[in-house]
LUMMAR-889804 format. One line per field, with one value per residue (C-alpha): residue in three letters; x, y, z. Coordinates in steps of 0.02 Angstrom, whole numbers, padded with zeros to 5 digits. Layout:
<nodes>
code = [ALA_...]
x = [X_...]
y = [Y_...]
z = [Z_...]
</nodes>
This chain:
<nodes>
code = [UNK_UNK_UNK_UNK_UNK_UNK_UNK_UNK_UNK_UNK_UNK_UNK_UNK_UNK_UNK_UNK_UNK_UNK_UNK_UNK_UNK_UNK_UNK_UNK_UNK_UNK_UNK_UNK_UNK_UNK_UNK_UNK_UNK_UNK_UNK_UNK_UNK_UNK_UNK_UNK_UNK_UNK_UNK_UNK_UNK_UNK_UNK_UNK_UNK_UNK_UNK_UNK_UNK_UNK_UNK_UNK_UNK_UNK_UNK_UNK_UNK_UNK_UNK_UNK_UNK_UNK_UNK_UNK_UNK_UNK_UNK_UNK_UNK_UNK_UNK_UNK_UNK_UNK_UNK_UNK_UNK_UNK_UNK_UNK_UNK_UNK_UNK_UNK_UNK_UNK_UNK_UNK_UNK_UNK_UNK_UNK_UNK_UNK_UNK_UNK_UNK_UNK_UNK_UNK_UNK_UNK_UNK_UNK_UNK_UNK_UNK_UNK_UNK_UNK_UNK_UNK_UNK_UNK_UNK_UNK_UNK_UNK_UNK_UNK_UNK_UNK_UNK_UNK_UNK_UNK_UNK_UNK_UNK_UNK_UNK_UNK_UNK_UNK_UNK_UNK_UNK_UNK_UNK_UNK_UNK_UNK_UNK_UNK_UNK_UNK_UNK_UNK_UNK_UNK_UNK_UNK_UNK_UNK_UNK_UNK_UNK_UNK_UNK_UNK_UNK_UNK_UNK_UNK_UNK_UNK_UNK_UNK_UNK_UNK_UNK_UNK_UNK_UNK_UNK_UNK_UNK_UNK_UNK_UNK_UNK_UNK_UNK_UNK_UNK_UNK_UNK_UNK_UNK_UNK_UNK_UNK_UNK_UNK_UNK_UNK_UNK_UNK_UNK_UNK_UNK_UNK_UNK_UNK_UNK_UNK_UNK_UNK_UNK_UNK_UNK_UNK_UNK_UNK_UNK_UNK_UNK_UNK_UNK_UNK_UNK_UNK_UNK_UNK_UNK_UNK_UNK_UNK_UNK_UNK_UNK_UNK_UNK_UNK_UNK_UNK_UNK_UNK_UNK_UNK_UNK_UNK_UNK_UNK_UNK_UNK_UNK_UNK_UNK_UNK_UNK_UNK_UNK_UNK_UNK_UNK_UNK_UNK_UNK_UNK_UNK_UNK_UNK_UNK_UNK_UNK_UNK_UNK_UNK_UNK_UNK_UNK_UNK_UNK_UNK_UNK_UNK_UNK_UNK_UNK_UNK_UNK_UNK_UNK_UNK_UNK_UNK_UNK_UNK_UNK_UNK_UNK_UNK_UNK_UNK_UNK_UNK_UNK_UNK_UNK_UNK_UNK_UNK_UNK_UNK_UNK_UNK_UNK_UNK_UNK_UNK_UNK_UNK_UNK_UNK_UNK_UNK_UNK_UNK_UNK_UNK_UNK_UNK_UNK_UNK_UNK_UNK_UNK_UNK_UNK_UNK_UNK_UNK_UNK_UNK_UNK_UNK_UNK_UNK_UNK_UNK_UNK_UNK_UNK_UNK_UNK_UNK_UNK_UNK_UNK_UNK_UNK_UNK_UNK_UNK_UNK_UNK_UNK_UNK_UNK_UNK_UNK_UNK_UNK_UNK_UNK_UNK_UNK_UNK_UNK_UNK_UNK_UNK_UNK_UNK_UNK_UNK_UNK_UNK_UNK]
x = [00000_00041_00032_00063_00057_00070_00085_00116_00245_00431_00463_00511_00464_00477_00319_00154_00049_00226_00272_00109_00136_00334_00295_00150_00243_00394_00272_00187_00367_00397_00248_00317_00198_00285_00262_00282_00294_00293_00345_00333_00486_00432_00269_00273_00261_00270_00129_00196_00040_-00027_-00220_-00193_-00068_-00191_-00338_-00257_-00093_-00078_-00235_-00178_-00005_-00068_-00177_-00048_00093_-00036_-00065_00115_00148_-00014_00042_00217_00155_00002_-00052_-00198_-00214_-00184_-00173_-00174_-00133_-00272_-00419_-00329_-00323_-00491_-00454_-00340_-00478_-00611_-00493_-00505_-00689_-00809_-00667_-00718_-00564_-00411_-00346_-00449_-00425_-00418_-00412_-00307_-00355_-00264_-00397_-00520_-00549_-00716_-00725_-00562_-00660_-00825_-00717_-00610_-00759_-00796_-00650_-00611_-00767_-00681_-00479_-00454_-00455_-00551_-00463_-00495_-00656_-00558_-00445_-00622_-00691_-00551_-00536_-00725_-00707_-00589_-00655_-00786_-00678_-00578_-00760_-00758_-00592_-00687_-00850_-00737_-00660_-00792_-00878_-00749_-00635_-00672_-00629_-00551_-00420_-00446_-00363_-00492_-00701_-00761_-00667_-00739_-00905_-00903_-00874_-01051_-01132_-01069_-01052_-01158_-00997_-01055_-00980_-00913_-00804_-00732_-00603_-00553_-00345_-00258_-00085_00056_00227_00400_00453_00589_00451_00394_00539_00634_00632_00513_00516_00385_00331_00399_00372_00512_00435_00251_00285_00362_00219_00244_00199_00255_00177_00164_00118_-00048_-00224_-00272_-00176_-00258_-00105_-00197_-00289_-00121_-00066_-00198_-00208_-00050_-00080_-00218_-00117_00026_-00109_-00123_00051_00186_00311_00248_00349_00303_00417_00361_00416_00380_00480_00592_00515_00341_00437_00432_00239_00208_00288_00178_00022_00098_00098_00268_00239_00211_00357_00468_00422_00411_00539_00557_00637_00653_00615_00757_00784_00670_00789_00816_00632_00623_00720_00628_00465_00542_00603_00425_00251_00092_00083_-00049_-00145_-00269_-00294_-00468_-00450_-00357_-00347_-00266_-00116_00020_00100_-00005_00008_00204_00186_00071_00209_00347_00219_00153_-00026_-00081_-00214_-00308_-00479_-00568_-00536_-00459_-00341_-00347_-00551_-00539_-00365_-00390_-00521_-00552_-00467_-00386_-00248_-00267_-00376_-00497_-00562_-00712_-00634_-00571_-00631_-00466_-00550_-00570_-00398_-00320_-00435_-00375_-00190_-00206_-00299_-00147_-00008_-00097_-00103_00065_-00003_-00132_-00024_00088_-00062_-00127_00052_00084_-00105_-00084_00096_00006_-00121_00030_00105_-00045_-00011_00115_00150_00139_-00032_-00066_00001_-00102_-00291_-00220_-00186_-00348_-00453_-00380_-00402_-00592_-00611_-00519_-00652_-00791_-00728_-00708_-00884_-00950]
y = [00000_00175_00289_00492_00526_00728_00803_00955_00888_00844_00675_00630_00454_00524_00649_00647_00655_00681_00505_00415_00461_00442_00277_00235_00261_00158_00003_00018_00038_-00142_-00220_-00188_-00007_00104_00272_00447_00558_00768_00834_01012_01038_01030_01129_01334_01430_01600_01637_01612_01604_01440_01466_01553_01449_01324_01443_01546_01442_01252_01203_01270_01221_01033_01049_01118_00960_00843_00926_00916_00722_00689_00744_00657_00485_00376_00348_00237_00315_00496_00526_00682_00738_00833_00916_01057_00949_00986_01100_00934_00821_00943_00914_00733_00749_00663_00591_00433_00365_00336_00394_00392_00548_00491_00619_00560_00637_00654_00762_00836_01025_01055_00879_00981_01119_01025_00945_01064_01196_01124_01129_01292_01382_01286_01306_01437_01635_01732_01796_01971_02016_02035_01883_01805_01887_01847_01676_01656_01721_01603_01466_01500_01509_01357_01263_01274_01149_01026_01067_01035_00884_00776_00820_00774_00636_00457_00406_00466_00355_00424_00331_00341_00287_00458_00542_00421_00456_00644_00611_00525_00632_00801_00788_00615_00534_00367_00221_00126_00288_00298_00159_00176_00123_00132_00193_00088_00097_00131_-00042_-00061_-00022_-00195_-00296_-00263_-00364_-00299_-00347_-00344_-00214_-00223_-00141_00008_00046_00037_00183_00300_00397_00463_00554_00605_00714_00920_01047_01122_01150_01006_00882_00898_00972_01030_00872_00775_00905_00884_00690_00668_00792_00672_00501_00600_00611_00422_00374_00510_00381_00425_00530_00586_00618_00753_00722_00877_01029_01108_01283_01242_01148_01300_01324_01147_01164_01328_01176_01103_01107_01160_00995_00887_00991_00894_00730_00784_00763_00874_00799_00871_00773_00625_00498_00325_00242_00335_00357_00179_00178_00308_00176_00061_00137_00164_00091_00174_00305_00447_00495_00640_00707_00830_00774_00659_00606_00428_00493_00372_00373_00270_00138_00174_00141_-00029_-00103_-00062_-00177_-00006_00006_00175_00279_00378_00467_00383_00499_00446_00273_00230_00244_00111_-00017_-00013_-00132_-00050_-00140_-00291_-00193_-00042_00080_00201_00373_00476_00639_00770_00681_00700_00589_00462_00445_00496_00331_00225_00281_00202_00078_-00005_00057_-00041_-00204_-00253_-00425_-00312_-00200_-00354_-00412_-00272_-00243_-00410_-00403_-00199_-00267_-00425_-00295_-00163_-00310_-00330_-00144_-00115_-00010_-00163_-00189_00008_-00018_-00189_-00096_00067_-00042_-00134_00028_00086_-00060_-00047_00122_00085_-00057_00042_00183_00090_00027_00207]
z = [00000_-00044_00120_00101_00277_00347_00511_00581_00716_00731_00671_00856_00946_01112_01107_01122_00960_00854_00936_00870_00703_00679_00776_00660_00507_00553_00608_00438_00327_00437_00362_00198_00181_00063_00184_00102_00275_00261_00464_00518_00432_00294_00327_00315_00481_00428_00553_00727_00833_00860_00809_00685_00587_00591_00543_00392_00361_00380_00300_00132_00165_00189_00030_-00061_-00022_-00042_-00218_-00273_-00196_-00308_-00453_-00451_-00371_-00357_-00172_-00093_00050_00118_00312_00381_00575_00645_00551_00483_00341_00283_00132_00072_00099_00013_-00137_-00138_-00116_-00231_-00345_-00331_-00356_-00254_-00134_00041_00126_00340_00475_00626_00801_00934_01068_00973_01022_01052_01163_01264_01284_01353_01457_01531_01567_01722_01802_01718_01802_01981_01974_01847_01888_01748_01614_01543_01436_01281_01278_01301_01162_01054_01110_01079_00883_00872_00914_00819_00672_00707_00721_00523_00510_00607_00508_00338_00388_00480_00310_00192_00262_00218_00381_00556_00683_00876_01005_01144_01137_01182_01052_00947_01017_01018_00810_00818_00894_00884_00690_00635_00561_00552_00643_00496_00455_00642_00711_00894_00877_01042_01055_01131_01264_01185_01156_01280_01399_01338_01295_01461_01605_01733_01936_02047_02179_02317_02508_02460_02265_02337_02442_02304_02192_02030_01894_01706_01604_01556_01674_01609_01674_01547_01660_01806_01922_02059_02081_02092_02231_02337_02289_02355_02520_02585_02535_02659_02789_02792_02753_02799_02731_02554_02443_02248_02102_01996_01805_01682_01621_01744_01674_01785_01944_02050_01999_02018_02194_02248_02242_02387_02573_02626_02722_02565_02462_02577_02511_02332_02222_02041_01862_01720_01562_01521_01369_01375_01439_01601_01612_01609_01784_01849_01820_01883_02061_02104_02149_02101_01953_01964_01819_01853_01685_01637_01453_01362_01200_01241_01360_01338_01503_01601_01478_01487_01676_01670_01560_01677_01807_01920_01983_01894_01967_01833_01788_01712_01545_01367_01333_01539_01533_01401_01447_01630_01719_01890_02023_01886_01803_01891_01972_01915_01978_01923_01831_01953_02104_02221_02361_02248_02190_02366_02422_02292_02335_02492_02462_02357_02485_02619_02541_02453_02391_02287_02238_02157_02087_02015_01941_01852_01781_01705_01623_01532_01493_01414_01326_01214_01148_01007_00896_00752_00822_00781_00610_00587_00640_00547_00373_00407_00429_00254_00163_00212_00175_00001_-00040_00025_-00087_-00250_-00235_-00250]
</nodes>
């Protein structure tokens, strides 16, 4: 199969969304896919702020490649990052012939915003009437790129259900044109030995990910205060840029600063050792759109704590593989902290059943469902 494949992102397996696809595209080359990739690099970015490069400048600029590959080479399939892709995909439209145009999603926008207004209206301070205004204009703008390509793809790959289900029902894509492909662990994650929890790693917290609203910081702060209550002994490492470790810190007790410790951002294979040094992983995420790191910890053999939001919602069976907390409820995940540091035997158990569950997840399996959705689309195409 033919594959032109674009995305707006570094080709760079140790990121979020840019990891999927760079990941994606070397798991499909290894089935013998002949993948045509176009990064950010080779993308314009004349216009520097975020929004509006992808209101006025990337989805001509994808259009635009796509255009030029097409008219040197035959593909089967295009796949485009995100639905700034629309104008591409309104090119392709109504052909009739090949190729399929599918939208990949990594967190939908308008399902971040639903979720995140909430907590917004609860943790955030209000920000000024015009950078509301403008905000609100452009959303509404923005609104027109999902419009286009929920319209004009022939299919769209999320990672989680209820980005699958917001497609439904938001904008009536059918099911047949949605597939629901979880992401996967760096494959070291996998392929190294892992060891069981034991009394020392059961006590030591942790948590990886970005500081922003969207991951739910102050709910891991005061998570992690009431787990202290219960078991002073308890300490948390903190893993996300060392630009946001003093603001991370100012969410904390001066008590509970104590017993946290700060890292910045390291190579997959130190991260690996951090995994392994510790216990129970906390996951307290508002919105995500799969959120690889908890799937990174349940390989590495940790009981993960998460809401009950994006790939965890789906992987994790509450209590089997690991534990499960309504969205934003910090009781809830503060209970189910100590519920696993007072029993060891579940906390093993827990453990060896989330890394059998992480095992299942690779990135050839991604390629597999990700040719198989194509081929379907292709022969659902060519019958039209």
């Amino acid at each position: 199969m033919r594959i032109l494949l674009m995305a707006d992102t570094p080709a760079n397996p140790d990121s979020g969304a840019a990891g999927t696809e760079f990941q994606t595209v070397l798991a499909m080359r290894r089935l013998g896919h002949e993948v045509d990739a176009v990064w950010a690099d080779g993308l314009p970015h004349r216009i520097r702020h975020g929004n509006l490069h992808y209101l006025a400048e990337l989805p001509f600029a994808y259009r635009k490649r796509m255009i030029e590959r097409l008219q040197s080479k035959a593909y089967d399939v295009v796949h485009v990052n995100q639905p700034h892709g629309y104008l591409a995909a309104r090119a392709l439209f109504g052909r009739g012939a090949l190729p399929v145009f599918v939208h990949r999603s990594h967190g939908l926008e308008p399902r971040v915003r639903e979720s995140l207004r909430p907590w917004l209206r609860r943790y955030a301070s209000k920000r000024p009437v015009l950078r509301r205004i403008a905000s609100g204009v452009m959303e509404t703008l923005l609104e027109f790129n999902n419009l286009g390509i929920t319209r004009y793809a022939d299919g769209h790959i999320v990672s989680a259900s209820l980005c699958g289900d917001f497609l439904h029902q938001r904008y009536g894509v059918p099911h047949d044109r949605i597939v629901v492909i979880p992401q996967a662990p760096p494959g070291i994650f996998q392929t190294a030995p892992a060891t069981a929890i034991d009394a020392r790693r059961l006590k030591r917290l942790l948590y990886v990910g970005q500081y922003a609203f969207i991951k739910g910081p102050m709910i891991l702060a005061a998570a992690f205060e009431q787990v202290l209550a219960k078991h002073p002994e308890a300490t948390l490492t903190w893993v996300c840029d060392k630009r946001h470790h003093e603001e991370a810190a100012s969410l904390l007790s001066s008590q509970a600063r104590e017993r946290v410790s700060f890292l910045h951002w390291v190579p997959q294979v130190e991260l690996l050792g951090i995994y392994d040094d510790h216990g129970v992983f906390l996951f307290p995420s508002f919105f995500e759109g799969f959120g690889k790191a908890f799937l990174e910890a349940m390989s590495r053999g940790l009981v993960v704590v998460a809401s009950a939001e994006g790939g965890a919602r789906d992987i994790i069976e509450n209590g089997r593989n690991g534990m499960l907390a309504p969205v934003g409820d910090v009781a809830a995940m503060a209970s189910a902290c100590n519920d696993i540091l007072d029993n060891q035997g579940l906390a093993m158990d827990i453990g060896s059943h989330a890394r059998q569950t992480a095992l299942r997840y690779t990135w050839d399996r991604v390629a597999q469902e990700t040719v198989g959705f194509y081929q379907r689309l292709i022969e659902r195409k060519k019958l039209t």
